[in-house]
C-alpha positions as CSV (number, residue, x, y, z in Angstrom):
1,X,36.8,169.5,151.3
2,X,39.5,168.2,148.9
3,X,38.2,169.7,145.8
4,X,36.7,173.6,146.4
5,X,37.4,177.0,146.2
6,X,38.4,179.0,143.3
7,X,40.4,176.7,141.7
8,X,42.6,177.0,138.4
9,X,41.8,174.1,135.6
10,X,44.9,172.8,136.1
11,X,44.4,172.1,140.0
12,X,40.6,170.8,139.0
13,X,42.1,168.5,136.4
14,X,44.7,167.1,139.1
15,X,41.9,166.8,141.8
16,X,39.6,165.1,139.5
17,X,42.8,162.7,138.7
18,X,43.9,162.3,142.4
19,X,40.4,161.1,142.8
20,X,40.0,158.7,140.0
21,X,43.4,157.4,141.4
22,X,41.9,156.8,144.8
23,X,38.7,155.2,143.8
24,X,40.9,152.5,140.8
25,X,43.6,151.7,143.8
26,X,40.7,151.3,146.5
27,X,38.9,149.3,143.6
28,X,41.9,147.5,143.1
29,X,42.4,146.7,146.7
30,X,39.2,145.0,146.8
31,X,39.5,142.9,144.2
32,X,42.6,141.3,145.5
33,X,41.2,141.1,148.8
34,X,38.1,139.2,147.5
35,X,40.4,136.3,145.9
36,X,42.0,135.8,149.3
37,X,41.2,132.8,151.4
38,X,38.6,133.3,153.8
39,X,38.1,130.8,156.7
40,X,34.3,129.3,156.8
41,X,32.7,129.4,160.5
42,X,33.5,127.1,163.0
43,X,31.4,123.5,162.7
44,X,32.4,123.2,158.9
45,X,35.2,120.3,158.5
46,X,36.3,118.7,154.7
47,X,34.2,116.4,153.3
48,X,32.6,116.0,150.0
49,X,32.9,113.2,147.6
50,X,36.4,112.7,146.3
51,X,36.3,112.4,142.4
52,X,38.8,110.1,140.4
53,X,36.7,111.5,136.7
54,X,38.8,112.8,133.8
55,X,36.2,115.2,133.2
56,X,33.3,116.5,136.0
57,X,30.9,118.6,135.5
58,X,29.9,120.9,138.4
59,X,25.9,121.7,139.1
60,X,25.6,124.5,136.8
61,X,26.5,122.2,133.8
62,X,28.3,125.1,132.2
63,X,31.9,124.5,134.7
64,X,33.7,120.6,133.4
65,X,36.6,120.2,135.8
66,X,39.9,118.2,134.7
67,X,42.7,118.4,137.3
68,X,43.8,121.0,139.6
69,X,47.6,121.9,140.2
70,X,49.7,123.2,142.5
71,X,51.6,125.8,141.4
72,X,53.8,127.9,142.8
73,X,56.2,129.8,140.1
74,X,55.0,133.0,140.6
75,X,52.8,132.6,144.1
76,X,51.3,130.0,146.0
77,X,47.9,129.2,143.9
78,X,46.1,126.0,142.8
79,X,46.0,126.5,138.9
80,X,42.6,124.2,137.8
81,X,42.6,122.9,134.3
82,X,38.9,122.8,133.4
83,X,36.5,123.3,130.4
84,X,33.9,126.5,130.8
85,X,31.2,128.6,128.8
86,X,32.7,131.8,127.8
87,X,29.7,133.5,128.6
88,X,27.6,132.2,131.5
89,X,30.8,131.5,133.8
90,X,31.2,134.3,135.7
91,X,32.2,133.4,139.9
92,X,33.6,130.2,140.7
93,X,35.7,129.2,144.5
94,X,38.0,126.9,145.4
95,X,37.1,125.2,148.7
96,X,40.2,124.2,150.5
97,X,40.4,121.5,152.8
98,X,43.4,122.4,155.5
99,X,45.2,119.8,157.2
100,X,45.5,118.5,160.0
101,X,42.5,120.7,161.3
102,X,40.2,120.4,158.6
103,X,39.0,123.5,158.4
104,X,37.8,125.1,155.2
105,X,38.7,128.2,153.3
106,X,37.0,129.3,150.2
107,X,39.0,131.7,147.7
108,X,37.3,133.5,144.9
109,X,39.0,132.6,141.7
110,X,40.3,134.0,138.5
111,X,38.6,132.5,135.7
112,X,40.9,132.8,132.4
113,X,39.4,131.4,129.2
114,X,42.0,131.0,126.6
115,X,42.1,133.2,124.2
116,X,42.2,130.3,121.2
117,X,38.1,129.3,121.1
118,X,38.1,129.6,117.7
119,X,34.5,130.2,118.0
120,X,33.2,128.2,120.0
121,X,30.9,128.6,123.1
122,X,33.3,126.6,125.4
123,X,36.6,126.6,125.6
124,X,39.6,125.6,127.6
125,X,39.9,127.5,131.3
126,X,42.2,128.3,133.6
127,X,40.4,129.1,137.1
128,X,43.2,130.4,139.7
129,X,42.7,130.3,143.4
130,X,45.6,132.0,146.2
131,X,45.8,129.4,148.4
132,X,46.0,130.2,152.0
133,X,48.2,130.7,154.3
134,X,49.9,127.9,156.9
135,X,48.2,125.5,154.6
136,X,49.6,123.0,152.2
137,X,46.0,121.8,151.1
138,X,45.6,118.5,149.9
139,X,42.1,118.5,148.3
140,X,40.0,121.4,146.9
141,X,36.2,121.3,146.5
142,X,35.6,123.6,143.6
143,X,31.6,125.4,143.6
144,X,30.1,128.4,141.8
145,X,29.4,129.8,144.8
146,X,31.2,130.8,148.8
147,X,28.1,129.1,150.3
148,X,27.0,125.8,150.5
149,X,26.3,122.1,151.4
150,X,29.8,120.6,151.3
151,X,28.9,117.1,151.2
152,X,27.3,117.9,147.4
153,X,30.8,119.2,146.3
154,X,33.1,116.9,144.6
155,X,36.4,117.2,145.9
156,X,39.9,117.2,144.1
157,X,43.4,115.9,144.5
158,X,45.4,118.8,143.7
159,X,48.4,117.3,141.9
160,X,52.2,118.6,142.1
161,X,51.9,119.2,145.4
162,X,55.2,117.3,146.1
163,X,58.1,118.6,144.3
164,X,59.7,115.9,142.5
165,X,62.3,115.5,140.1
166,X,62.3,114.4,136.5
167,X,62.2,111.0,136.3
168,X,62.0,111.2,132.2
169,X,63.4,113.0,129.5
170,X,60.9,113.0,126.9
171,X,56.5,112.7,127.3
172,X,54.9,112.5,124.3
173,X,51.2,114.2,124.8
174,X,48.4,113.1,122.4
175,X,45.4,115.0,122.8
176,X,42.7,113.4,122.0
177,X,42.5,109.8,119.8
178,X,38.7,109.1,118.8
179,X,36.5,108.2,115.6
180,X,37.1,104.8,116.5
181,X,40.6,105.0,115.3
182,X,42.2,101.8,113.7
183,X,45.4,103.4,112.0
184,X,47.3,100.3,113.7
185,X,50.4,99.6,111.2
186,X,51.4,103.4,111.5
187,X,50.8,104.1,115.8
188,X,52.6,101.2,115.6
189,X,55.4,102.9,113.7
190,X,54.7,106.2,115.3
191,X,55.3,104.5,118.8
192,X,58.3,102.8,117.7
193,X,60.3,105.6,116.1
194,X,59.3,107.6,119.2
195,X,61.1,105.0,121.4
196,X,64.3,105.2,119.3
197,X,64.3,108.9,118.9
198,X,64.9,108.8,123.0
199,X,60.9,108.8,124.2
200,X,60.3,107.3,127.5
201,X,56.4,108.3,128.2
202,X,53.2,108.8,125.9
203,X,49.9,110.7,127.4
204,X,47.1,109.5,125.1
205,X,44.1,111.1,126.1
206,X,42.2,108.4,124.8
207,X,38.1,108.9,123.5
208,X,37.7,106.1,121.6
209,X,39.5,103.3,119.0
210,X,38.9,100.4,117.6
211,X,39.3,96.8,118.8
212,X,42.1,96.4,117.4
213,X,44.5,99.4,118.3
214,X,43.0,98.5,122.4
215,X,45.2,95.1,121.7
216,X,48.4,97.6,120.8
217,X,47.6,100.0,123.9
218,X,47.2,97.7,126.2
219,X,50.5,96.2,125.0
220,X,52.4,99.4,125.7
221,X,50.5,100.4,128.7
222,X,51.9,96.7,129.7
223,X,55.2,97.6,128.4
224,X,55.4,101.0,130.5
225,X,55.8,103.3,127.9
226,X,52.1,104.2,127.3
227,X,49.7,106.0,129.9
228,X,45.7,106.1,128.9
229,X,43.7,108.9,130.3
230,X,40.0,108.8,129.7
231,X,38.5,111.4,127.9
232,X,34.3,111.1,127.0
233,X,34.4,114.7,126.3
234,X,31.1,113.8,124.2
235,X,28.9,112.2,127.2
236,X,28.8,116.4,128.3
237,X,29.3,118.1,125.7
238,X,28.7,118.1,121.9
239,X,32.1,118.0,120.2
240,X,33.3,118.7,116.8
241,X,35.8,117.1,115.0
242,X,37.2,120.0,113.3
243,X,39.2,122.7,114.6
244,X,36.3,125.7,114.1
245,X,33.2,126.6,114.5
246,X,31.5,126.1,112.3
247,X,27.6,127.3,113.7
248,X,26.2,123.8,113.9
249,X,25.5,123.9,117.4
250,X,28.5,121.7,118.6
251,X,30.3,123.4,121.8
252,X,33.7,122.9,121.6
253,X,36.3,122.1,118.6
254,X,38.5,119.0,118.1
255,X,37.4,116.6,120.8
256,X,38.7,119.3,123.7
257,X,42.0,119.3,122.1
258,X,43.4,122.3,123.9
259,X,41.9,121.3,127.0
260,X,44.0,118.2,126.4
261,X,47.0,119.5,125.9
262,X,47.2,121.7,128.8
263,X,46.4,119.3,131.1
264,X,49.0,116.9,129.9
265,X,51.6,119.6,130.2
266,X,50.7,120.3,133.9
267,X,50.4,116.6,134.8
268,X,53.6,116.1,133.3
269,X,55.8,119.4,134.7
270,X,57.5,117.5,137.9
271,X,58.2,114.4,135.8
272,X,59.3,114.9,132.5
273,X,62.2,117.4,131.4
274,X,61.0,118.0,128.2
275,X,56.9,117.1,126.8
276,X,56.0,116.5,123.3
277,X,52.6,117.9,121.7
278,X,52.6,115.9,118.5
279,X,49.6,113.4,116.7
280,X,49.9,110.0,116.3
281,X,50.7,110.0,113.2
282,X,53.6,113.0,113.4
283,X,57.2,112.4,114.0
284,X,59.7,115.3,115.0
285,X,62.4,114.1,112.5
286,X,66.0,115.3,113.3
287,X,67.9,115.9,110.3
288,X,71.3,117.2,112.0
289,X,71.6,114.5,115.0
290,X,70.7,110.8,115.7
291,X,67.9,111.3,118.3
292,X,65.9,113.8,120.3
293,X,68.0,114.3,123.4
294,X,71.4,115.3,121.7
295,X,69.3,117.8,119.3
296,X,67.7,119.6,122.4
297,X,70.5,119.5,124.0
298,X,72.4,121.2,121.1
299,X,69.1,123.7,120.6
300,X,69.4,124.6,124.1
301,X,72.8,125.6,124.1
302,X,72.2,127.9,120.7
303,X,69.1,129.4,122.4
304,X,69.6,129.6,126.3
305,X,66.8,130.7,128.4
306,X,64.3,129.4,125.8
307,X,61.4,127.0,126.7
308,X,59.8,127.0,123.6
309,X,61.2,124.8,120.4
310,X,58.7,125.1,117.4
311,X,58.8,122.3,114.6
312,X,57.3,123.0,110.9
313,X,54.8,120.6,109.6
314,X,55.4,118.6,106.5
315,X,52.6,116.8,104.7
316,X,54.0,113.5,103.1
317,X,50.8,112.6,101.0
318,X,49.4,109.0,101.7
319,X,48.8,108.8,98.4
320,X,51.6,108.6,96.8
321,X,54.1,105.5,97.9
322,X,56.7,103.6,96.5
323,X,57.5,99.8,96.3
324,X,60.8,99.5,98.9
325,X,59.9,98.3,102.2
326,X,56.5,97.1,101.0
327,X,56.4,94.4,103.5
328,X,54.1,91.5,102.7
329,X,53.2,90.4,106.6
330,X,52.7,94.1,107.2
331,X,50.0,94.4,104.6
332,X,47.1,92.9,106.6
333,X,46.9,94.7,109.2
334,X,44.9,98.3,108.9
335,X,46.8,101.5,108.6
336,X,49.5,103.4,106.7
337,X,53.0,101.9,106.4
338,X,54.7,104.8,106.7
339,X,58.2,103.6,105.4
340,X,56.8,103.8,102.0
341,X,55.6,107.7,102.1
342,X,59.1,109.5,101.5
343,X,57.6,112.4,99.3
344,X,57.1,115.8,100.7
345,X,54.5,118.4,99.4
346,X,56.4,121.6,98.6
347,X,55.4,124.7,100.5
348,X,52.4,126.9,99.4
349,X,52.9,130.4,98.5
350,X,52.1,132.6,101.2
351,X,50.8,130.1,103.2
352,X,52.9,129.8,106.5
353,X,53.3,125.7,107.4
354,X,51.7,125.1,111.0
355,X,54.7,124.2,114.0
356,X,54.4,121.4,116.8
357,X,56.3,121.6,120.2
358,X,58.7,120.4,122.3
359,X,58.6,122.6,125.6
360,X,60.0,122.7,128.7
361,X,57.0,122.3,130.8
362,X,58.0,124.6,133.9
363,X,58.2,127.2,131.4
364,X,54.8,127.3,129.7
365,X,51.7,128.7,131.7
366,X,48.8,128.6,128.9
367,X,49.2,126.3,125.3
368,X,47.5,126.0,122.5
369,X,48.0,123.7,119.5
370,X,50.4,125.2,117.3
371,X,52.4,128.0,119.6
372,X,52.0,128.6,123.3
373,X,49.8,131.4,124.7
374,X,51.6,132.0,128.0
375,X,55.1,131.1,128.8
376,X,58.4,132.1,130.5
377,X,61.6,132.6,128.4
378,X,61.6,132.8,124.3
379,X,59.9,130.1,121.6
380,X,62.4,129.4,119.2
381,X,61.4,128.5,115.5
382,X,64.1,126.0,114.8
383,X,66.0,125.5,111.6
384,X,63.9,122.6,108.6
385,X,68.0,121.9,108.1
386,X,68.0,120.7,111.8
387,X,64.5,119.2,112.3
388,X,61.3,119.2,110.5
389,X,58.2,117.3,111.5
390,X,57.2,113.9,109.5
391,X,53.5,113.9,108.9
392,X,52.0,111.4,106.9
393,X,48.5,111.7,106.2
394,X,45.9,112.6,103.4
395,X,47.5,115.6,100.7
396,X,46.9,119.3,101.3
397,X,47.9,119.9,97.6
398,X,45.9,116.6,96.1
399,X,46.4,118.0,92.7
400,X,50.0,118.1,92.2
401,X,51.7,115.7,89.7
402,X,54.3,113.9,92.0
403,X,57.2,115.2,89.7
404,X,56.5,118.7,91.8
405,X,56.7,116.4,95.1
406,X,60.4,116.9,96.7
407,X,61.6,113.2,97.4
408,X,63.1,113.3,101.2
409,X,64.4,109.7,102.8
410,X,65.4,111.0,105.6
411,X,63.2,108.7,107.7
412,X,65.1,105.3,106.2
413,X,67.9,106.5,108.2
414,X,66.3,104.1,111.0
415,X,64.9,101.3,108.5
416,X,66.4,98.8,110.2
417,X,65.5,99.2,113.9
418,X,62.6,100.2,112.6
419,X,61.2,97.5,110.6
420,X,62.8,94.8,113.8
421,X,60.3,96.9,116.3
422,X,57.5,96.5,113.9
423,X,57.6,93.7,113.8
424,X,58.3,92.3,117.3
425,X,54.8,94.1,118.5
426,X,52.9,93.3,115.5
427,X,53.8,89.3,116.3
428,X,52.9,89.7,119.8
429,X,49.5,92.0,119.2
430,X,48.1,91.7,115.7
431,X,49.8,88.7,113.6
């Protein structure tokens, strides 16, 4: 008997924790044994319907499966990017198809809902499976449960399975365009300023937009520079379009934003060196260097080991304008001109401004909109001397007279090839 006999408290009190040490460690050992792959009997070979959806929902209507990913910085796991119930999710298994046998092992996964809901009852996921070993799967099947008819299951590429290099420097990720947008004249300008700022990719996670603006994306998807990924988030769930809950029975905030957001950062981690998570209608301005690649280049010598660059957000009310570069074949076509928007709100007492990112993608695990949940290395805060973010859109402070506005021109430092891009895509899209 391990624990008898006249014992002092002392030796009772390090029984009783000798035990409790056994039974957490044995407990412990379990649980990572359940998460590791376990082969399914003989006679079961991959099948199942291979899905090309942005979004699928799995059978219990409360799991909505983006992308999986390969991933292998700290082991060898399939990292899924999905869309879960907080609550009712509770078991979920990656079904891995093995080649060249084709056999099947199922892994139990972790199921991580990021911590940024902000109230509501489904939120972003990250569901984790170990991958087995000898295997460098292909496809996973993703169920709620070790058992079942594999033909029902839909089955998944898993991306980044082939290391690769980056073929770009800069991705620009927007997470989610819909209310039938039609600000044409400033995407336009957005798209354009990106391009000479040194971007060579933008992820639009695209629900909806007008007519109009599918003329100027299919333009740059045409052009190379733009990449559309479907997103009717709102044919399985109802969205909101504001950032919280607000207990009118929508299930998820923003269109999926943060949903979005991650996704683009793993689809983008072998092929871009650095990704973007702006809007549309922000632009990282650098106030200390002529474009984007020699400021991050001079960032990441300051700060080395740093994966995280943090941008504060400046409101330049559309509101209040003036006359110079109010261009007369510019004013038919629907949007803000954004060249004549060069006054700044001043900041708020004790209000801290909200940042954007530019992140190293192989060094962020979880996002959300305005900092990073989960990352390697530091985030960095950088200077409003050396960059502050452009963002042109209705006022915060609607009441200020503009003499308490701060004037900043900074953006007419790239009139010109500014005003020449405009113009070339507006003649060959909307004029």
């Amino acid at each position: 008997m391990l624990c008898g006999g006249k014992k002092s408290y002392f030796a009772a009190a390090l029984c009783v924790i000798t035990l409790t040490s056994m039974v957490t460690l044995s407990y412990l050992r379990l649980q990572r044994l359940s998460h590791l792959p376990k082969i399914i009997p003989e006679g079961s070979r991959c099948r199942g319907k291979i899905t090309n959806s942005t979004i699928t929902p799995l059978k219990d209507n409360r799991t909505f499966i983006i992308s999986p990913y390969f991933d292998d910085r700290e082991s060898k796991v399939t990292r899924v990017i999905g869309i879960v119930h907080h609550e009712d999710v509770k078991q979920l298994y990656c079904w891995f198809c093995c080649q060249p046998n084709g056999k099947i092992y199922v892994s139990k996964a972790k199921i991580d809902v990021h911590s940024d809901r902000f109230g509501f009852p489904y939120g972003a996921a990250d569901i984790v499976c170990s991958e087995p070993e000898n295997c460098d799967p292909t496809y996973v099947l993703m169920h709620h449960s070790p058992r079942g008819n594999i033909d029902q299951l839909p089955r998944f590429e898993i991306k980044n399975r082939k290391a690769g290099t980056s073929s770009v420097d800069f991705t620009v990720c927007i997470s989610a365009m819909f209310g039938n947008y039609n600000n044409v004249l400033q995407f336009i300008q957005s798209m354009e300023m990106y391009k000479i700022l040194g971007v060579q990719k933008v992820v639009i996670y695209k629900n909806n937009c007008s007519h109009l603006m599918e003329k100027v994306l299919k333009f740059y998807m045409e052009e190379g520079i733009v990449e559309i990924i479907p997103w009717p988030i709102n044919s399985h769930l109802k969205v909101s379009s504001k950032w919280h809950f607000m207990q009118d029975g929508t299930h998820i905030g923003y269109y999926g934003q943060i949903t979005a957001l991650n996704d683009c950062i793993y689809r983008n981690m072998q092929r871009s060196k650095f990704v973007v998570l702006t809007d549309a209608d922000e632009i990282i301005l650098p106030l200390k260097h002529p474009d984007w690649k020699t400021m991050m280049s001079s960032l990441q010598e300051q700060n080395p080991g740093t994966g995280v660059f943090l941008f504060e957000n400046h409101i330049f009310p559309e509101t209040v304008s003036t006359h110079i570069f109010n261009i007369s074949s510019w004013n038919a076509v629907p949007g803000v001109n954004i060249l004549q928007h060069v006054h700044r709100e001043p900041d708020r007492k004790d209000v801290i401004n909200p940042r954007k990112m530019i992140i190293d993608p192989r060094k962020v695990i979880q996002t959300s909109v305005h900092s990073v949940l989960h990352a390697y290395g530091n985030s960095v805060n950088v200077p409003m001397d050396v960059a502050l973010i452009y963002h042109c859109r209705v006022p915060l402070q609607g009441n200020l007279p503009r003499e308490s506005l701060i004037r900043d021109t900074t953006l007419w430092r790239y009139n010109s090839s500014l005003i020449a891009n405009v113009n070339e895509v507006l003649y060959q899209t909307v004029l």
